[in-house]
C-alpha positions in Angstrom: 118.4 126.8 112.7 116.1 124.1 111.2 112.8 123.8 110.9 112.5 120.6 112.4 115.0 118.2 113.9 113.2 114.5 114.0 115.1 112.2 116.6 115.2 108.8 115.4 114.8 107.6 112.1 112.1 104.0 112.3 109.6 104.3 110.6 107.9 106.8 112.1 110.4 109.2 112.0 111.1 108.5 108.6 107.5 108.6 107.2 107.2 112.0 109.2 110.7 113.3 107.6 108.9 112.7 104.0 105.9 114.5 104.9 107.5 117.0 106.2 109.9 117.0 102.9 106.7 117.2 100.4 104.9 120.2 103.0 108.5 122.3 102.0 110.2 122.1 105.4 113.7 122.2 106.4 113.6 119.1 108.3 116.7 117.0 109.4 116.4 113.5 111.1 119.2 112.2 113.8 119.7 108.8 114.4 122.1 106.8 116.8 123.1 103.9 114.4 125.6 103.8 111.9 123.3 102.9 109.2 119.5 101.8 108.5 120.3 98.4 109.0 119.0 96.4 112.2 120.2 93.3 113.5 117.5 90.3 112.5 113.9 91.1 110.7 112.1 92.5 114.4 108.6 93.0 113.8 106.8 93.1 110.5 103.4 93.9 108.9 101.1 96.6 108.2 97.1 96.8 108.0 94.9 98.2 105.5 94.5 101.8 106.5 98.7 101.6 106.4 98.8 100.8 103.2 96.2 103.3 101.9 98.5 106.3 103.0 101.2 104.6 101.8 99.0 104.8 98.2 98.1 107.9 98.7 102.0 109.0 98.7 102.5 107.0 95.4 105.0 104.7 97.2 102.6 101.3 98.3 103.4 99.1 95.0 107.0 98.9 96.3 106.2 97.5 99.8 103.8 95.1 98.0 105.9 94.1 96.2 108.0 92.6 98.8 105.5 91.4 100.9 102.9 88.5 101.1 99.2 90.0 101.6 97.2 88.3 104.0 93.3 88.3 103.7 92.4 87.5 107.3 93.5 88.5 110.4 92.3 87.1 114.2 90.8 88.3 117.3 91.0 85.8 120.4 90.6 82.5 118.2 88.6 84.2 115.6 89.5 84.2 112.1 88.4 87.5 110.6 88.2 88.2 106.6 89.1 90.9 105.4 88.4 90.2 101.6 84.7 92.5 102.0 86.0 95.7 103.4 85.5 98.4 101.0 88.7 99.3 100.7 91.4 99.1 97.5 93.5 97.1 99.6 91.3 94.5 101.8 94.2 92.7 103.5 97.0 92.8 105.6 100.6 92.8 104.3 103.7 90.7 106.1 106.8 92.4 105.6 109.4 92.6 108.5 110.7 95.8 109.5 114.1 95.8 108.2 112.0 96.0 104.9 110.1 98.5 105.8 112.7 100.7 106.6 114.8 99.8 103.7 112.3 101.1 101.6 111.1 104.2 103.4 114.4 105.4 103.5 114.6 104.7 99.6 112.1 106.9 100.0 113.4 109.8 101.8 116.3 109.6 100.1 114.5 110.2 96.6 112.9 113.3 98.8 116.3 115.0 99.7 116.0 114.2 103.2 119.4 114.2 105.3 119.9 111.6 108.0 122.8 112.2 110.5 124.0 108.9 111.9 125.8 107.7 114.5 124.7 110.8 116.7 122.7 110.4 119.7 120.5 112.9 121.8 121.1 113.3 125.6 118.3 116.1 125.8 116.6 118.8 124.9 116.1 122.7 126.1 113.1 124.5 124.8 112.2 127.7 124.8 109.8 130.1 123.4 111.3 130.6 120.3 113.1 127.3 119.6 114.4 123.9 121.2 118.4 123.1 121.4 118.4 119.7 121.1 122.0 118.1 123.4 124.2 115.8 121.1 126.6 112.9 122.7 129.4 114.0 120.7 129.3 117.4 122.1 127.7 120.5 120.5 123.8 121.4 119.8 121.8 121.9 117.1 118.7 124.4 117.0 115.5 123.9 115.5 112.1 124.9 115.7 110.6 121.6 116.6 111.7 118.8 117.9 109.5 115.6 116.7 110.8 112.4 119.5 110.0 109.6 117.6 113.0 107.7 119.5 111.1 104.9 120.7 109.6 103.3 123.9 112.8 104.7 126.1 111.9 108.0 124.5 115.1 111.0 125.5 112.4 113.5 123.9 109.8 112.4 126.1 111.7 112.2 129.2 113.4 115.5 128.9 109.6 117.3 127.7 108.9 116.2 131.3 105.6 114.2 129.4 103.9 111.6 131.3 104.0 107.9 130.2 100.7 105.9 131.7 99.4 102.6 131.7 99.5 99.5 132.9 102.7 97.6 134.2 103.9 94.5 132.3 102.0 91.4 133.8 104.2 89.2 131.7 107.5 88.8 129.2 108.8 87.1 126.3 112.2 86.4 124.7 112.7 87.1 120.5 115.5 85.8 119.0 116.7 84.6 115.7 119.2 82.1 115.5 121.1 78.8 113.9 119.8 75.4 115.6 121.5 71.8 115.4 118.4 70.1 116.2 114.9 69.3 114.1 112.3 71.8 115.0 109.2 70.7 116.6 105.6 70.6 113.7 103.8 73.1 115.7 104.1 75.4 118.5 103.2 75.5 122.4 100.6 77.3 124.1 100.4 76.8 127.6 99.7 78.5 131.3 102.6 80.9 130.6 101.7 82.0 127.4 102.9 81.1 123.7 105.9 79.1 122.1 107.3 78.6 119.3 110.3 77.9 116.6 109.5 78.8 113.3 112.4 79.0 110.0 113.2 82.3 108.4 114.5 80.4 105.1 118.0 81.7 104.9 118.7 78.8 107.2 118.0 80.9 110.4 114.7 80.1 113.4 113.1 82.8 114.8 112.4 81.5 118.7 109.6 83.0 120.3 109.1 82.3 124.3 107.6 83.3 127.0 109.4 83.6 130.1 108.7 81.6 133.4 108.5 84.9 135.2 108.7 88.6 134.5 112.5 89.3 133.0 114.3 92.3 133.9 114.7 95.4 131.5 118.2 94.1 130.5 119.3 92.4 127.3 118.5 88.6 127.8 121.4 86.2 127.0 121.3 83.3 124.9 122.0 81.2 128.2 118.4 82.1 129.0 117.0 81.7 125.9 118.5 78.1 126.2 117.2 77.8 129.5 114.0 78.6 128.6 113.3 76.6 125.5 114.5 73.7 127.8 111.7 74.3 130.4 109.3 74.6 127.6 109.9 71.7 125.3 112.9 69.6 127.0 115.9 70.8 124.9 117.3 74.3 123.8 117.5 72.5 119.9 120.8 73.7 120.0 120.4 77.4 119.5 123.5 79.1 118.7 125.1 81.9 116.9 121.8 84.5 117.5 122.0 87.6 115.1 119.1 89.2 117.1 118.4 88.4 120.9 115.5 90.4 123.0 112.6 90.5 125.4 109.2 92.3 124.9 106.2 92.8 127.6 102.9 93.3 127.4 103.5 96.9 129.4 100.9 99.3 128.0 102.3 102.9 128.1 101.0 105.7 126.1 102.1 109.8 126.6 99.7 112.1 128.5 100.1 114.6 125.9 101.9 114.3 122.3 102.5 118.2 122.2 104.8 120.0 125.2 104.9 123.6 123.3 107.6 123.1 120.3 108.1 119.2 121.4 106.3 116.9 119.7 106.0 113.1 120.3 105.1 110.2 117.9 105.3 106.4 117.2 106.0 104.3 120.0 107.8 107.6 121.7 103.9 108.5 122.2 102.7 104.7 122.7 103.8 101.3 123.4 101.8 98.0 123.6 102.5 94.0 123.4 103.6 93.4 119.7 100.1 91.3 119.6 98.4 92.1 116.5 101.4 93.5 114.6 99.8 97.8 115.3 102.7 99.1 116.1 104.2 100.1 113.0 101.2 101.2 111.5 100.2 103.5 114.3 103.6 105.5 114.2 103.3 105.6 110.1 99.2 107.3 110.4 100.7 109.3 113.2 103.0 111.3 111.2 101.0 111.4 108.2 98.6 112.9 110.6 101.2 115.3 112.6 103.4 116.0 109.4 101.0 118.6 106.8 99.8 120.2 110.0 103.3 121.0 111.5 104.1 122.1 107.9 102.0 124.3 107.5 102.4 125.8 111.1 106.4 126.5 110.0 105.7 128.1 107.0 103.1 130.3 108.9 100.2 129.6 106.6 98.6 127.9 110.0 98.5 129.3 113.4 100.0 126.9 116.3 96.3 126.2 117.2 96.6 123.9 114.5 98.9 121.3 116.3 96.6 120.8 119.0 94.5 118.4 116.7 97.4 116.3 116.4 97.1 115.1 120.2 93.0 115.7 119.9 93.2 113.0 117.5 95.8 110.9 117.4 95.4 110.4 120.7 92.3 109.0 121.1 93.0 107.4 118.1 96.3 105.4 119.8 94.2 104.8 123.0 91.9 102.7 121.0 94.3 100.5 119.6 96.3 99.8 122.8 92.7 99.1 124.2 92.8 96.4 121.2 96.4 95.0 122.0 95.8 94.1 125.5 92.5 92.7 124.8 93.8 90.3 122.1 97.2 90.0 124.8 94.5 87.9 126.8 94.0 84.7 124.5 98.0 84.0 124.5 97.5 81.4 127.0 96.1 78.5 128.0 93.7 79.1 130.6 89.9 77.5 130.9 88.4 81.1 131.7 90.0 82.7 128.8 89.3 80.0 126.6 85.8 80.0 127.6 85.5 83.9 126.5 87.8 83.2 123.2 84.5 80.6 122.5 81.7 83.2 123.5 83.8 85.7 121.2 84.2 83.1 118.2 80.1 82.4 118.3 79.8 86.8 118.2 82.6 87.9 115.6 81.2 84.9 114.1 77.6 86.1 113.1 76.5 87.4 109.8 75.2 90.9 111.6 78.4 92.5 111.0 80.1 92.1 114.7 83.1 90.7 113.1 83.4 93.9 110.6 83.2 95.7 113.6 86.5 94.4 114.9 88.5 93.8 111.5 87.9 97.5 110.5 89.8 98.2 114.3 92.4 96.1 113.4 93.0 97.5 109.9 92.8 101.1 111.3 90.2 101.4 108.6 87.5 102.5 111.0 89.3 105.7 112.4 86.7 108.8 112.9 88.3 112.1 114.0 85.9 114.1 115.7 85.1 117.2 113.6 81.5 117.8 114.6 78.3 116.7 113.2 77.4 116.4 109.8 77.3 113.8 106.7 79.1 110.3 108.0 82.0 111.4 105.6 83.1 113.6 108.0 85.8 112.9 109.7 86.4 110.2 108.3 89.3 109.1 105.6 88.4 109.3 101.8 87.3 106.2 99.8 89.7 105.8 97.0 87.1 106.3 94.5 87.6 105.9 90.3 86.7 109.4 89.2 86.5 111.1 85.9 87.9 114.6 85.6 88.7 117.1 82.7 91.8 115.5 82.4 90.4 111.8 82.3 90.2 109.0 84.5 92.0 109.2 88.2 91.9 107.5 91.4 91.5 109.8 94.3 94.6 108.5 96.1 96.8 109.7 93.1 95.5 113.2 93.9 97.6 113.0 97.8 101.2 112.0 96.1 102.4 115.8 97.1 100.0 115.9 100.3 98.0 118.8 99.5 94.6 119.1 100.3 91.9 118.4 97.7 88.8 120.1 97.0 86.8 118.2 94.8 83.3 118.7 93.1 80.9 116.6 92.4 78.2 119.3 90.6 76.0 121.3 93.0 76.9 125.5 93.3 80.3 126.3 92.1 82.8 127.2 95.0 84.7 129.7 95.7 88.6 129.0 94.2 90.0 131.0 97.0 93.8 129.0 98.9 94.6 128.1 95.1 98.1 128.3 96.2 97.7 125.3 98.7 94.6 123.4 97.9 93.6 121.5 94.7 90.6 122.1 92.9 89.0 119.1 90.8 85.8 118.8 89.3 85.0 114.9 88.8 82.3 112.9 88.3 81.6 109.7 89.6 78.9 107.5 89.2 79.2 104.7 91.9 78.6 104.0 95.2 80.2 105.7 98.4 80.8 102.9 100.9 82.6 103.7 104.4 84.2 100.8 106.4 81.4 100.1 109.2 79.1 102.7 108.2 78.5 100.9 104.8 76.5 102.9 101.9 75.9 106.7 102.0 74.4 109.4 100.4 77.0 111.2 97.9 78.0 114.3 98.6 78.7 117.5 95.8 81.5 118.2 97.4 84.4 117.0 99.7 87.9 119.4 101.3 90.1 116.1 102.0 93.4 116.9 103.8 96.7 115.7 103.2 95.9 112.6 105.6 93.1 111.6 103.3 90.4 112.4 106.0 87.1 114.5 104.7 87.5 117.9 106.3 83.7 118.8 104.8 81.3 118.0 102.7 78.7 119.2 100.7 75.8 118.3 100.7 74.3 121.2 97.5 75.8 123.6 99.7 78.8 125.7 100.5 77.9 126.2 103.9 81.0 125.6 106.1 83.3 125.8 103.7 84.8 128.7 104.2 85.4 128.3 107.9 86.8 124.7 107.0 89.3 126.0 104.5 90.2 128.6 107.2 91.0 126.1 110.2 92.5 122.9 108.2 94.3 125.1 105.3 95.5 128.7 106.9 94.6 131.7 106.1 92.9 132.6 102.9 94.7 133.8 99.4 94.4 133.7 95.7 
């Protein structure tokens, strides 16, 4: 039996496999392809808060150094910069996904993680003391947990019996990359239906980018309606042939009732789905199982009761809910349309303001402004961990380099000396730091004597010349207490 069996290896369920990995778990990911590679780029990009849990793994300086960081990002017709944010990485990187699985799998691979290809799920059986998870090729496996981070169609979800809510698609586009025999057009279309364009990749292929006439059906499209289409739109098809990638995306807003059904777990867009608008999608699976991953660990090596795993949905969901809220907003401006564009204007005078309303929605965006609810206290709380520059007995260190094996940190700023109790699973540091603390929204606050961060990177106390709370905050986010 395994620990955990992850279905589906994107890059949620290859982020979650790592974690997993680094918490000491026996996990295993299945996935139905042959091999990591995807046919064409698909989506790409990742926001700030992405990248900062990428850094705090020790792994971000190889995705940037593939991508192209972007210091702005839009709401409606807004352009939003992102250069102020206190954050070590104010931007947002493009990188298409085939990249980003390329190198979290590098990744995984360095970790010892096994992938079993080419084998599908049909379902799953739980029961008290396990799940047998139903293989296409005949046979079972048996694991603990099951983690369904298969993706919008979600065979986890479906066989859990978890409800998947929201609003029906209103409209649909067609995504393709191709070869053209005809000179692209200088700019793009944006009309009643929605948004158009043909834009060149540089290996000598055009991502196309249309939006249907009318709602398409759930099937494959063909490049006969792609042609079709781009005809209807601009006159001619350009001569679109040979496609290596050929789909069709709605702005159908879905997300799961509940992420947890007993041992089956749900995650990435198994748990949500959402128009592509604003380029989330990959970055909510990736903070979902950074989120979902050190918990579960802990809760299979029975240093954590299963009470535990009930913040996973408490806050990730919530958490989800207020991004899709953000994806169908933005979903709105994609057309032309004199009331819309009336609103994108009132919205461009707001976000425009020096009072901060713009900050408001780029720290949304960015996943930067992200508060779990953990009860009232210093506006650290709750929230994740500024990468501070602190000085410890050992010298200079960025906070961030203190998460590379996701254990939680304990660090002291002066103030009473704490108790050194869960030295097996929690770091102790004494630093010192000098500088401000600045929180995303919140701005400035007073600095704390102490901090418990988890393995997420969000504060799970603080003190404040205290060591009130501590204990009880060591005992829910870290298990039960030893030496």
């Amino acid at each position: 039996m395994h620990d955990v069996v992850i279905v589906g290896s994107g890059p949620t369920g290859m982020m979650l496999a790592g974690e997993l990995r680094l918490a000491g778990v026996d996990v295993v990911v299945l996935e139905r392809r042959e091999s990591q590679g995807l046919a064409g780029s698909r989506g790409g990009g990742i926001h700030a808060r992405t990248i900062e849990l990428l850094d705090q793994r020790g792994i971000a300086d190889r995705f940037l150094a593939e991508g192209t960081t972007m210091h702005a990002a839009t709401f409606g017709g807004t352009r939003l910069d992102l250069s102020g944010l206190p954050t070590r990485h104010p931007y947002t990187l493009a990188l298409f996904q085939n990249h980003i699985e390329r190198l979290l799998l590098r990744w995984v691979e360095e970790l010892g993680v096994p992938i079993r290809r080419s084998t599908e799920v049909t379902g799953i059986v739980p029961d008290d003391e396990g799940v047998d998870v139903q293989l296409a090729s005949s046979g079972s496996l048996r694991a603990r947990y099951v983690v369904g981070a298969d993706g919008g169609r979600s065979v986890v979800r479906r066989e859990a019996g978890i409800e998947f809510v929201g609003p029906d698609a209103t409209r649909s586009s067609l995504i393709a990359e191709v070869e053209v025999t005809e000179e692209l057009p200088q700019t793009g279309k944006v009309d009643e239906r929605g948004i158009h364009g043909l834009h060149p990749m540089g290996d000598g292929t055009v991502r196309v980018v249309l939006t249907e006439a009318e709602l398409g059906p759930t099937t494959e499209p063909t490049l006969e309606e792609l042609r079709r289409g781009l005809i209807g739109v601009f006159g001619t098809d350009f001569g679109v042939h040979s496609p290596t990638w050929l789909s069709r995306f709605t702005d159908a807003t879905r997300q799961a009732a509940s992420y947890r059904e007993g041992r089956v777990l749900l995650a990435g867009d198994a748990a949500h789905v959402h128009s592509p608008t604003g380029g989330l999608g990959i970055g909510l699976g990736v903070q979902d199982a950074v989120n979902l991953g050190w918990k579960l660990g802990q809760v299979v090596r029975g240093v954590s009761g299963e009470k535990l795993l009930d913040t996973y949905h408490a806050e990730r969901h919530p958490a989800g809910a207020r991004a899709l809220k953000y994806t169908m907003a933005q979903s709105l401006f994609q057309k032309a349309d004199p009331r819309q564009e009336a609103l994108r204007d009132l919205l461009d005078e707001v976000l425009g303001r020096d009072d901060g309303a713009g900050t408001l929605v780029a720290a949304l965006i960015t996943g930067l402004d992200v508060a779990y609810d953990l009860g009232v206290g210093h506006p650290l709380l709750g929230r994740r961990m500024p990468d501070l520059d602190i000085i410890t007995p050992d010298g200079p260190v960025r906070v961030f380099e203190l998460s590379h094996q996701a254990r939680p940190v304990l660090l002291e700023f002066g103030g009473p000396r704490l108790d050194a109790a869960w030295t097996d699973r929690v770091q102790h540091v004494s630093a010192t730091y000098s500088g401000a603390w600045e929180l995303p929204v919140v701005g400035e606050v007073a600095a704390p004597t102490a901090v418990l961060v988890r393995p997420d990177g969000h504060v799970a106390w603080v003190g404040e010349d205290s060591a009130e709370g501590l204990t009880e905050a060591l005992t829910t986010w870290c298990g039960t207490a030893s030496r």
